[in-house]
N, C-alpha and C positions, 0 to 999 in steps of 0.2 A: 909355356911348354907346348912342343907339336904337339896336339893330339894322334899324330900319325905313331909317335914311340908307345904308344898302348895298344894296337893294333892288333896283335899279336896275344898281348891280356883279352882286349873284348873279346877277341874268337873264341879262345882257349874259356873265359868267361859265359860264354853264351852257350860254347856246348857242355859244361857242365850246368850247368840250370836247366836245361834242355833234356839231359841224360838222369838215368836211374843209376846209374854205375855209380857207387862213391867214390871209385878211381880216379874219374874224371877232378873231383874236388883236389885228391891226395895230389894229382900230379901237376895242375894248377900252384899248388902251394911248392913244391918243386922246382917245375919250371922260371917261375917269377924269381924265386931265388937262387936261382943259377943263374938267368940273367944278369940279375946285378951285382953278383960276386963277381964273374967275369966277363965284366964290361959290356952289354948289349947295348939295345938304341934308351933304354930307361936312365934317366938319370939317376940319379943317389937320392935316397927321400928327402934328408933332409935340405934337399936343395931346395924343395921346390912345397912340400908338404902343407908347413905352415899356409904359403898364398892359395893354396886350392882349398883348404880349409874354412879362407875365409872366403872366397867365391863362392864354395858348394862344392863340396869333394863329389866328382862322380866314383859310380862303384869300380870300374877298373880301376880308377886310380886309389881309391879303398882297400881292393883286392892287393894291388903293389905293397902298401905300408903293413897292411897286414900279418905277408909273408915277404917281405923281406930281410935281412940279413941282420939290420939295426932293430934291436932288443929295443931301444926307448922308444924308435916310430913304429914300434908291433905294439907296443903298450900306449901309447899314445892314441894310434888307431882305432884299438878298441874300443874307447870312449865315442866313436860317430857307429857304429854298428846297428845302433839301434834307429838306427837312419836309414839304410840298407839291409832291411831284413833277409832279403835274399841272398843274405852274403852270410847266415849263422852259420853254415856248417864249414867254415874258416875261424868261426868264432870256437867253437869242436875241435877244431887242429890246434889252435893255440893255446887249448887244456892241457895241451900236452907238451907244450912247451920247456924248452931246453930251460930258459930264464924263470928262473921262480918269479919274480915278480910280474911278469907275461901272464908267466901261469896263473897265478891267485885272482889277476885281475880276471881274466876271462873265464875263470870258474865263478866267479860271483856274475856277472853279467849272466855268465848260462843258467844262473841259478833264478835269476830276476827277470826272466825271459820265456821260462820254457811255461808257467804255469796261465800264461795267456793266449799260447801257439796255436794255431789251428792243425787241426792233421796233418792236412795236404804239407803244412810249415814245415810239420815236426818230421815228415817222412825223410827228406832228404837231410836231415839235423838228425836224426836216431841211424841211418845207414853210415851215416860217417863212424857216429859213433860207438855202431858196432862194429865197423872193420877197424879200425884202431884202438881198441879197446885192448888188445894184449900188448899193446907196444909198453916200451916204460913211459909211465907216468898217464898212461892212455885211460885206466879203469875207471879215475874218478869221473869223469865224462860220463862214461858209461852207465855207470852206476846212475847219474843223475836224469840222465835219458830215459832208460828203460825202467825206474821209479816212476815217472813219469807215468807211463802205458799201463803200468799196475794198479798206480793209484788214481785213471780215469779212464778204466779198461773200454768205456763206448768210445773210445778212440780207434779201437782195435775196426771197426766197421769198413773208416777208411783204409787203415794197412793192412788189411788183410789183400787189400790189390796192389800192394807196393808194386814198383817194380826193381826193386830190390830184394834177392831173396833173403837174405838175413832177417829183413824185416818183416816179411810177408810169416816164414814161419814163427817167430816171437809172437806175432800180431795172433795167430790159430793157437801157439800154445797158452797163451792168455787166455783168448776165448776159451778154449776146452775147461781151464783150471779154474777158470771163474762160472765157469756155467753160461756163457750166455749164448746159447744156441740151444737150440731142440736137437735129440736124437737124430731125427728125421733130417734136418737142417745139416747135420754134421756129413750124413752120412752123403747128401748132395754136393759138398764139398768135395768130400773123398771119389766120389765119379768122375767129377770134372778136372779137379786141378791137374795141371802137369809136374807138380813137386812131391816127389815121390814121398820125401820125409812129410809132408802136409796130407797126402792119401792114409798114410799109415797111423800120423795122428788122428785124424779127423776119424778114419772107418773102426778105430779101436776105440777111441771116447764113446763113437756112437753106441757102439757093442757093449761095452762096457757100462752104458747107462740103461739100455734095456733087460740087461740081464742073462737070465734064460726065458726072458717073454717073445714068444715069433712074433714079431712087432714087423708086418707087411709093409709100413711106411720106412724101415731102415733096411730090412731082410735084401727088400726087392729092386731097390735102386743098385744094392753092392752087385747081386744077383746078375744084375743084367750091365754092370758095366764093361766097359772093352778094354777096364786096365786088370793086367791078369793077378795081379796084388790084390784088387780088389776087391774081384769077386773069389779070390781064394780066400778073402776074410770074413765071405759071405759064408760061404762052404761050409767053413770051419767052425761057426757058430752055428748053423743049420743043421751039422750032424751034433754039435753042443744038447 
């Protein structure tokens, strides 16, 4: 097969692994399959699926059976994934799959997968799988995901700098609800971040955990920040 009829995958490929956007992912899974419904330079999978299997599937062409159109070579597929790590959050799209049997497959794979992941892994794996988590059939994914973040909350250290906001605020409300930050810590957050919902978490847990004690390591940062939410949360506990 040309490697030139994937050309168009690897791009499309590259800037999603490249990007924070889960978009990037959803419309990958999209685009592939609009090609070979209506006719592009990709062949039909199972033309060609099998002999790259046994060569060494490269990952665009992983990516093609993945999301393409044929329900046996998206379940078939999934069985080399774990070859291509960098290709889970297609494995997240496929939980949500049309085909029950797609689905079941790829929800056990995400289940046998995620409790080894590394952050950095699981960041773009939990963004997918909070933007498609309301679709039909999307929650269970979801569900399995952000289990995850709960049940090994020093995860949160990495995505708390996602660059995804979905994940970045889940990642602070973790932290806040698990306790793992100081006051002080919290309320350094709440000066810097530019995510308004994450200032408002962050500068209230802190408030909230000192009380009515003027605790000068939380008081003083809010105090003197340049976000006016901020220090109006200072204010407002200062006249407390």
């Amino acid at each position: 097969m040309l490697s030139s009829a994937f050309d168009d995958v690897t791009h499309r490929l590259t800037r999603a692994l490249e990007s924070s956007d889960a978009g990037e992912w959803i419309d990958l899974d999209l685009r592939i399959r609009a090609g070979l419904r209506w006719g592009g330079d990709i062949p039909p999978v199972h033309t060609w699926f099998a002999a790259a299997v046994d060569r060494g599937l490269g990952a665009p062409e992983l990516a093609v059976a993945l999301c393409g159109s044929d329900g046996r070579a998206r379940e078939d597929a999934l069985l080399h994934i774990s070859g291509s790590p960098e290709l889970l959050p297609l494995l997240v799209l496929r939980c949500a799959d049309w085909a029950k049997p797609v689905r079941a497959r790829a929800l056990a794979i995400l289940r046998a997968e995620l409790p080894g992941l590394a952050p950095d892994a699981l960041d773009p794996v939990m963004a997918v799988a909070l933007r498609t988590g309301d679709r039909l059939r999307g929650g269970e994914a979801r569900e399995l995901v952000t289990a995850r973040l709960w049940e090994e909350p020093a995860t949160t250290a990495v995505l708390r700098d996602s660059g995804d906001r979905t994940v970045r605020r889940l990642a602070h409300r973790v932290t806040v609800e698990r306790g793992l930050l100081s006051p002080a810590a919290l309320a350094a957050i709440a000066t810097a971040d530019h995510d308004v919902v994450v200032q408002d978490l962050c500068a209230d847990a802190a408030l909230a955990a000192v009380g009515d004690t003027a605790d000068d390591a939380v008081l003083a940062p809010l105090l003197r920040s340049s976000l006016g939410r901020v220090r109006a949360a200072g204010v407002t506990a200062l006249h407390r």
